[in-house]
C-alpha positions as CSV (number, residue, x, y, z in Angstrom):
1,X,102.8,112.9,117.7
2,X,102.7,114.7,121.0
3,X,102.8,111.5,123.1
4,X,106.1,110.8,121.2
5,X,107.6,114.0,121.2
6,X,107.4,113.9,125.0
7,X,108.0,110.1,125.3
8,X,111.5,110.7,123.0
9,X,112.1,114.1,124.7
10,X,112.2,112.9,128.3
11,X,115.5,113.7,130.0
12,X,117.3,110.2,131.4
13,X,115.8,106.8,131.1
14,X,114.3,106.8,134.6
15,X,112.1,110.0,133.6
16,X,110.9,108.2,130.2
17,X,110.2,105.0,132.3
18,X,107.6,107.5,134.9
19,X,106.4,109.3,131.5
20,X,105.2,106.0,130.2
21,X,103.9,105.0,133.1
22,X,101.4,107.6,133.5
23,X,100.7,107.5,129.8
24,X,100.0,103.9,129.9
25,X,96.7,104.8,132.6
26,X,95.2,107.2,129.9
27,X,96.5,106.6,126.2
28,X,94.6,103.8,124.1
29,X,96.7,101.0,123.9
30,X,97.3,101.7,120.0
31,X,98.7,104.4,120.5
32,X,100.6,103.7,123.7
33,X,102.6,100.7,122.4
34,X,103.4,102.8,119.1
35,X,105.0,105.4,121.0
36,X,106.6,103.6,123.2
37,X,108.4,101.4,120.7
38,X,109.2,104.2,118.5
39,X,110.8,106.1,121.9
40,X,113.0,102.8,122.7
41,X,113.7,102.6,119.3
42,X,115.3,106.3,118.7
43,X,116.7,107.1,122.3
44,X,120.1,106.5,122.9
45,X,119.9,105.4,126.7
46,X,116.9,102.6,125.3
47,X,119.6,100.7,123.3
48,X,119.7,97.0,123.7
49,X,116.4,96.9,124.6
50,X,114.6,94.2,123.3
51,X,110.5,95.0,123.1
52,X,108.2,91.9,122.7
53,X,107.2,90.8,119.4
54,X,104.1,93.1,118.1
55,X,102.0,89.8,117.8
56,X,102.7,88.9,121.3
57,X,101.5,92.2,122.5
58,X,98.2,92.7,120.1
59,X,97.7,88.7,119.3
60,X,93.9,89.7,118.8
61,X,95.4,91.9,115.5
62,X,97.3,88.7,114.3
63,X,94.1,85.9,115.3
64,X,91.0,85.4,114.6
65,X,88.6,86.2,118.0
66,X,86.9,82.7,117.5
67,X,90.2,80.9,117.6
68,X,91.4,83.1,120.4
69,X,87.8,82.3,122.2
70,X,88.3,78.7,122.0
71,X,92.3,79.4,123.3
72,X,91.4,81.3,126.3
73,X,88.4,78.3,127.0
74,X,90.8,75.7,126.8
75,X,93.8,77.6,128.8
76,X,91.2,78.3,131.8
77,X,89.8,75.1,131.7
78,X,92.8,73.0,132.0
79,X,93.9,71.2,135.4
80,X,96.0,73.1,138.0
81,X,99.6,72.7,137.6
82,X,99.3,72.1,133.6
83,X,101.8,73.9,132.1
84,X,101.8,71.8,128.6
85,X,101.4,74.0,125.3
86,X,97.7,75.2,124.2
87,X,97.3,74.0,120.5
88,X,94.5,75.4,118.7
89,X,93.8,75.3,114.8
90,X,93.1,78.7,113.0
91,X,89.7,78.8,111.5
92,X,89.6,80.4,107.6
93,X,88.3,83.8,107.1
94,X,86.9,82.9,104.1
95,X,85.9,80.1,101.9
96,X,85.8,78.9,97.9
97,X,83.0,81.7,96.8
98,X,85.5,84.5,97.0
99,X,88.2,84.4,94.9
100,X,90.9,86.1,97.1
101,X,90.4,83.2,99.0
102,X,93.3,81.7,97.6
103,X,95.7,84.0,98.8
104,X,94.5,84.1,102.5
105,X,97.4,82.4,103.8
106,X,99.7,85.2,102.4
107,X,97.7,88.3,103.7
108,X,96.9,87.2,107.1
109,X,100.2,85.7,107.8
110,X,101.4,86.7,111.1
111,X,104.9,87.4,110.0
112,X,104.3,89.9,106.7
113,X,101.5,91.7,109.6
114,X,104.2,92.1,112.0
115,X,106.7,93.9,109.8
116,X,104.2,96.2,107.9
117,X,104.4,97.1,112.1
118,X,107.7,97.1,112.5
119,X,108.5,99.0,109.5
120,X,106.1,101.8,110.3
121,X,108.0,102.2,113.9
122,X,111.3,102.2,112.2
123,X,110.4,104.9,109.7
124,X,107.2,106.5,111.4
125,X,105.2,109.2,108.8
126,X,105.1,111.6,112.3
127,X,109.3,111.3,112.6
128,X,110.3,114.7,113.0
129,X,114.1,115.0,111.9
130,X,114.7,118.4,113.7
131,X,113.4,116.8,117.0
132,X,115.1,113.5,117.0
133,X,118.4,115.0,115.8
134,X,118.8,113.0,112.8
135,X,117.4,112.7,109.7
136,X,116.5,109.0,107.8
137,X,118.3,108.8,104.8
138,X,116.0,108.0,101.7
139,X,112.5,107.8,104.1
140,X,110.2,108.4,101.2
141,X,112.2,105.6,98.4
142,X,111.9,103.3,101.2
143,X,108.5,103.9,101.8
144,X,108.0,103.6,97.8
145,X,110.3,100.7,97.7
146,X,109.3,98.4,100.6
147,X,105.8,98.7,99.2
148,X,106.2,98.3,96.1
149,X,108.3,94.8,97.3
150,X,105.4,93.2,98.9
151,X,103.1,94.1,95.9
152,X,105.3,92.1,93.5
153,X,105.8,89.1,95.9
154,X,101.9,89.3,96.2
155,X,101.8,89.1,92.4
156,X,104.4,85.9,92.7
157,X,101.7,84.2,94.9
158,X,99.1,85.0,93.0
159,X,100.1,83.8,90.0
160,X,101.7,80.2,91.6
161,X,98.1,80.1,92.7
162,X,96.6,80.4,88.8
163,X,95.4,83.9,89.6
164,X,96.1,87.0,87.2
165,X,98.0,89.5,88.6
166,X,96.1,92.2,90.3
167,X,94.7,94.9,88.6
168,X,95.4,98.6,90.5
169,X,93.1,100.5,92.0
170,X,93.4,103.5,89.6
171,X,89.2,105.0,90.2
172,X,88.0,106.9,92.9
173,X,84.6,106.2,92.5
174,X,84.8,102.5,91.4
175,X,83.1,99.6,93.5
176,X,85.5,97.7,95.9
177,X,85.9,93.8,96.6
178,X,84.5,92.8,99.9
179,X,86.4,91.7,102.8
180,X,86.1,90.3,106.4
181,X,89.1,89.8,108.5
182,X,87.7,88.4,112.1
183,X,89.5,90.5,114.1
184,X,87.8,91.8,117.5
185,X,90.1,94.1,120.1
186,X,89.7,91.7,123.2
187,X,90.0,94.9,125.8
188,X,87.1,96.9,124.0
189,X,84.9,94.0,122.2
190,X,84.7,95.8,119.1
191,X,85.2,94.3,115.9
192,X,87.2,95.5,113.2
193,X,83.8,96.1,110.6
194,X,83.9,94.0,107.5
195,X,83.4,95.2,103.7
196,X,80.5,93.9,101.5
197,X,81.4,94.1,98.3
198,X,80.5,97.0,95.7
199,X,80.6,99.9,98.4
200,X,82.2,102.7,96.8
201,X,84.8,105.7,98.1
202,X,82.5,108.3,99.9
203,X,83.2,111.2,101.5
204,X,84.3,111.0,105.4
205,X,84.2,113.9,107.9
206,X,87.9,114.9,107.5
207,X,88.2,114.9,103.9
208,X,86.6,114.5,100.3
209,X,87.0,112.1,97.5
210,X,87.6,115.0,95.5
211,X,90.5,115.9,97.3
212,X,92.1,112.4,96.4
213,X,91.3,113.4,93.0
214,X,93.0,116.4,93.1
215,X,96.0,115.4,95.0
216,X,96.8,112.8,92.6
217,X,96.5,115.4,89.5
218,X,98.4,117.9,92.0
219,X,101.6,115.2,92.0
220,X,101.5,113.8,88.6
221,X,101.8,117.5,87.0
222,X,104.7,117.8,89.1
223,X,106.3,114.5,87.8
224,X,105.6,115.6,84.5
225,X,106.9,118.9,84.8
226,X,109.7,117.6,86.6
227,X,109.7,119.6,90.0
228,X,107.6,120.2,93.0
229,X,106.4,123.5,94.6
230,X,107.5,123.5,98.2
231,X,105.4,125.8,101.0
232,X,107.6,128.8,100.2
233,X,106.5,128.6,97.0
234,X,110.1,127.4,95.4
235,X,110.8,125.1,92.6
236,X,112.4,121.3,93.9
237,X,113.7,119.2,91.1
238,X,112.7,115.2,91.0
239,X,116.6,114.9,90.1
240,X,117.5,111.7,90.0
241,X,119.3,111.0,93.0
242,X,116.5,112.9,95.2
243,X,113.3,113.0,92.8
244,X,112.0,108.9,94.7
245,X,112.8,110.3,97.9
246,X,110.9,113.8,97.3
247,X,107.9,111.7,96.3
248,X,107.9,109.6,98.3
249,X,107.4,111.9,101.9
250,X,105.0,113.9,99.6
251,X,103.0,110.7,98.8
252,X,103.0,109.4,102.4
253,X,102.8,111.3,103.5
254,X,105.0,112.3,106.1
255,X,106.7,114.8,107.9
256,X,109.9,115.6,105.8
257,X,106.7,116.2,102.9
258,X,107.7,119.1,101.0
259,X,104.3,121.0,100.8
260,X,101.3,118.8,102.4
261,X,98.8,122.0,102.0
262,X,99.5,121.7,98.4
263,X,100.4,118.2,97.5
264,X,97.9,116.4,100.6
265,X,97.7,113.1,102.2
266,X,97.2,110.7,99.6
267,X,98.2,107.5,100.8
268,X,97.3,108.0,104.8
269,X,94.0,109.3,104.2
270,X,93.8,106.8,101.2
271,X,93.8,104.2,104.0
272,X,91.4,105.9,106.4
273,X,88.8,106.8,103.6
274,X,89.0,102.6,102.6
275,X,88.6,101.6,106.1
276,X,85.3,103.8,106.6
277,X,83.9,103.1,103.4
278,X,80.9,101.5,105.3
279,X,80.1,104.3,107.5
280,X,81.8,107.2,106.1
281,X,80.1,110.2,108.2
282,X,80.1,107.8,111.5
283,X,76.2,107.9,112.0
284,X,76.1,104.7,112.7
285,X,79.0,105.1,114.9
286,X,81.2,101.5,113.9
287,X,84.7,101.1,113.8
288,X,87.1,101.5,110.7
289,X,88.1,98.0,109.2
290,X,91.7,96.9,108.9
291,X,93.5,99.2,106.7
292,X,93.9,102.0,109.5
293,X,96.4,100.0,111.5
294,X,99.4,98.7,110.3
295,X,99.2,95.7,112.0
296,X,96.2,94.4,110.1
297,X,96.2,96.3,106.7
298,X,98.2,93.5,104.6
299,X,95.0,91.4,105.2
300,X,92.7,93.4,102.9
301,X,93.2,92.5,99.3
302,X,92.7,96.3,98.6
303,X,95.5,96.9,100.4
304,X,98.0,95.8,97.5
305,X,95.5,97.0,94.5
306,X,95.8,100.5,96.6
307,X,99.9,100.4,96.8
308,X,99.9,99.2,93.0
309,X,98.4,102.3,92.3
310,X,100.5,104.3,94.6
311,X,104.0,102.2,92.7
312,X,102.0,103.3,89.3
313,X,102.2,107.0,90.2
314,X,105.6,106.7,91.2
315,X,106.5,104.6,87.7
316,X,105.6,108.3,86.0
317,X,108.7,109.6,88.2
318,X,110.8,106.7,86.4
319,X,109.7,107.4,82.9
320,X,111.2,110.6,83.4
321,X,114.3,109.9,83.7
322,X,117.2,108.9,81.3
323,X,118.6,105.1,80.4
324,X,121.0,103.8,82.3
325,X,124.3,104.7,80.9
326,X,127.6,102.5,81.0
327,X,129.1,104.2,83.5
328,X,126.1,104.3,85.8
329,X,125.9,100.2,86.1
330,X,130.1,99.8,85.7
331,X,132.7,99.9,88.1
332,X,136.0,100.7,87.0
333,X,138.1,98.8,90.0
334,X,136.0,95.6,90.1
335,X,137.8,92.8,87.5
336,X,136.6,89.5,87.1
């Protein structure tokens, strides 16, 4: 958040150009490439800028390291002067034994991975309204929306593939499916760590499984009682025109979040607590697996059981409200 607050903040476009600079010599490159697309895409003077596709950038998030091995052999290898194209066919991440298998093609497409991205740097969870000058209209029903989007086209390809649709994640403590994406970050050699099956939610170092638990009671009592408790202690109504949005910053959760002491981190730390289910306390000191980075998250079939259960909390907002009504779904001055 910092690192963008100065990147936005900087005072002409020469001065942002020497902030990044300097950042780029110390910042991870995660992190560096987020804020700086996030910067270009909020400043005024950065307009018209056109950033390289995230897949061009981080093509070790997008390809498997085998097939990206066998790239860079053939590339450095080739006589001088070639300039002709570098083909090289993807190997599968997975094979017949796994179910999920089937669907491989959708998750680890390169396109659906590089606007999960994209999105994320459009409407960032750390996007401070006061800051930048200007708040995003509807943030949280997007977040809710978008999501809940690519969980029902996953469901479309699922079923065209003689699967069932999938079944939420709705228990904290319930085994997960397994999962192995084949990703390895190039500049530090590490992997991002697989899943064997059955491991269960644990408790990591910066929070518990029972404060899922009780986040998720803490939000559905508000649905059901029809208002949340903001951090000065007042009552906001889940109206109708406001109640998705309200929800959805406090399920993010992100920045405009009416009362994150109270209501938590559900679906960020939802995320983190998934990708460390394999070394939860970091004793054995590994990496997280996919579904901390945007870039790589849509590969994990958990991923979408996750966000079904995040659109199922947010289908017990809609049950709240009333029918449609004639004038709601009419317009007056249209004839045809």
């Amino acid at each position: 958040t910092e690192l963008l607050l100065i990147s936005k903040g900087a005072k002409d476009f020469d001065d942002f150009i020497h902030l990044a600079e300097q950042a780029r010599t110390f910042v991870n490159s995660t992190l560096f490439a987020f804020a700086a697309e996030v910067a270009i895409l909020h400043r005024a003077d950065s307009r018209g800028i056109i950033v390289p596709p995230i897949q061009e950038i981080f093509a070790d998030r997008f390809v498997p390291a085998d097939t990206l091995i066998r790239a860079f052999s053939i590339a450095t290898t080739k006589p001088s002067g070639d300039e002709s194209d570098v083909i090289v066919d993807v190997h599968e991440t997975g094979n017949i034994l796994d179910p999920e298998y089937k669907l491989a093609y959708y998750r680890e497409d390169i396109g659906v991975n590089a606007h999960h991205w994209h999105w994320h740097v459009v409407y960032p969870s750390v996007y401070d309204s006061t800051f930048f000058g200007k708040k995003k209209d509807r943030t949280g029903e997007l977040f809710y929306y978008m999501h809940q989007q690519m969980c029902a086209r996953y469901d479309c390809e699922r079923l065209s593939n003689g699967l069932n649709r999938m079944v939420a994640f709705h228990n904290f403590d319930e085994p997960l499916e397994g999962y192995a994406a084949h990703l390895t970050h190039i500049a530090s050699g590490r992997h991002y760590a697989p899943r064997p099956d059955n491991l269960a939610l644990r408790d990591i170092r910066q929070v518990d499984v029972q404060d899922m638990q009780r986040w998720t009671e803490r939000i559905l009592e508000a649905i059901h009682l029809g208002k949340v408790i903001d951090s000065q202690g007042n009552d906001v109504p889940l109206d109708e025109e406001h109640g998705a949005d309200i929800l959805g910053s406090l399920i993010e959760s992100n920045l405009e979040s009416k009362n994150k002491q109270f209501y938590g981190n559900l679906h960020n730390w939802g995320h983190v607590m998934m990708a460390y289910i394999h070394d939860p306390d970091g004793r054995f000191r590994e990496t997280p697996g996919v579904m901390t980075d945007t870039a790589t998250s849509l590969r994990d079939p958990i991923f979408y059981r996750f966000h079904r259960f995040i659109d199922n909390v947010f289908q017990e907002y809609k049950k709240t409200l009333p029918v449609y009504s004639k004038d709601n779904v009419s317009y007056d001055f249209l004839k045809i």
